[in-house]
N, C-alpha and C positions, 0 to 999 in steps of 0.2 A: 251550506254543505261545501261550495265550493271552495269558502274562505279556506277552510278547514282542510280541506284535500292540498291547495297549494300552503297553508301554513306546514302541513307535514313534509310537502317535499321539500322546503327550504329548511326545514331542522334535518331531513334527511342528508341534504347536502352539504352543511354546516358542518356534520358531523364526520363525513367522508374527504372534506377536505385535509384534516390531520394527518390522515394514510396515506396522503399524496403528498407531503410535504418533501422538498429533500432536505436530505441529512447532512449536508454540508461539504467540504471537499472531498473527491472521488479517493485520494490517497487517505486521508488523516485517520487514522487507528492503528489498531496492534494485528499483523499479519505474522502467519507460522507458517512453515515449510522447510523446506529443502532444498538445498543448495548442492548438488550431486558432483562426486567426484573431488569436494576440497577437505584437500589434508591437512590445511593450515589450521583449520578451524573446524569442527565438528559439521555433517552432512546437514542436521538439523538446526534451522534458522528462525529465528524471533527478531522483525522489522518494528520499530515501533516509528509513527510517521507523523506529524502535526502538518498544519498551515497557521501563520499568524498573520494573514490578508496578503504577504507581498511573496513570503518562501515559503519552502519545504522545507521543514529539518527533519532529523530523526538520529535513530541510533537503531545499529545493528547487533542484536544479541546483548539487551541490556543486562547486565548482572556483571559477572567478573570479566567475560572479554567484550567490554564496551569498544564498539564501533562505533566515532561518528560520523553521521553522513555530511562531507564537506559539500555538495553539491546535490540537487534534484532536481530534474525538470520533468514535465508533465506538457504531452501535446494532444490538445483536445480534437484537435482534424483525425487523428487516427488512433486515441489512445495509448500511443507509447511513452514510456517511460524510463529515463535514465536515470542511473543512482550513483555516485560516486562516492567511495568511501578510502579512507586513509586507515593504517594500523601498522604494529610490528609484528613479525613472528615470535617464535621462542627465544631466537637468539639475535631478535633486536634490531633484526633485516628489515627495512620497507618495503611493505605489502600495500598495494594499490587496490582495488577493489572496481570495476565498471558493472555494473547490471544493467542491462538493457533486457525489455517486456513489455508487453501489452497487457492492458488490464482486460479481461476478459467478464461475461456477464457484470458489464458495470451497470445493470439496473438493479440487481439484487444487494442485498447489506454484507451479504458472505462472499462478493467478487474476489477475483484472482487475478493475480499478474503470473503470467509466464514466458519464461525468455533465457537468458543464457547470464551468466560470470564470467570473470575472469580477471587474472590480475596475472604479473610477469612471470607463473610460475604456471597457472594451469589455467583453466576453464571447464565447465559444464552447464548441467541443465539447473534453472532456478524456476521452482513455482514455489509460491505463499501466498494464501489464502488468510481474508478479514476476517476477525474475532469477532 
């Protein structure tokens, strides 16, 4: 009987382990939100983020106005997060891009970063939230 009582709680545990796994780095997916306040670009934003073990890449607002992200860092003492991105306007201008954020609920699969933009022309409020 007792084999039996401690063989089911080691399948018990076996099986509990998978739900504890983590999922890999705290950035890497496709985050949506809002970027409040920019005219250059529509308020509504689509991050998409990787890690290939050494960087961060990604692209902002994959489709017709691709952003790439020239830069990312990730500081895991306090979770913030810098993003630098490069683009032109309509007429060809160099637009800069900084985001700085914290990622918020980073235990959850649906975490968010929020924090602020801005580039030579304006600033505001940026949250995006994981797909």
């Amino acid at each position: 009987m007792r084999a039996r009582l401690y063989s089911a709680a080691v399948i018990l545990c076996a099986l509990a382990l998978p739900g504890q796994a983590q999922e890999g780095h705290p950035l890497k997916g496709s985050w949506i939100g809002e970027w409040q306040g920019n005219e250059v670009h529509d308020e509504f934003v689509v991050v998409v983020l990787d890690w290939d073990g050494r960087a961060i890449t990604g692209t902002i607002n994959p489709g017709t106005d691709n952003i790439e992200i020239t830069s990312a860092e990730l500081n895991p003492e306090d979770w913030t997060v810098r993003i630098v991105a490069d683009t032109e306007d309509a007429s060809g201008r160099a637009v800069d891009y900084v985001i700085t954020g914290t990622i918020e609920d980073l235990e959850l699969p649906n975490r968010y970063i929020k924090g602020t933009w801005q580039n030579g022309d304006g600033r505001g409020n940026f949250e995006i939230r994981r797909q």
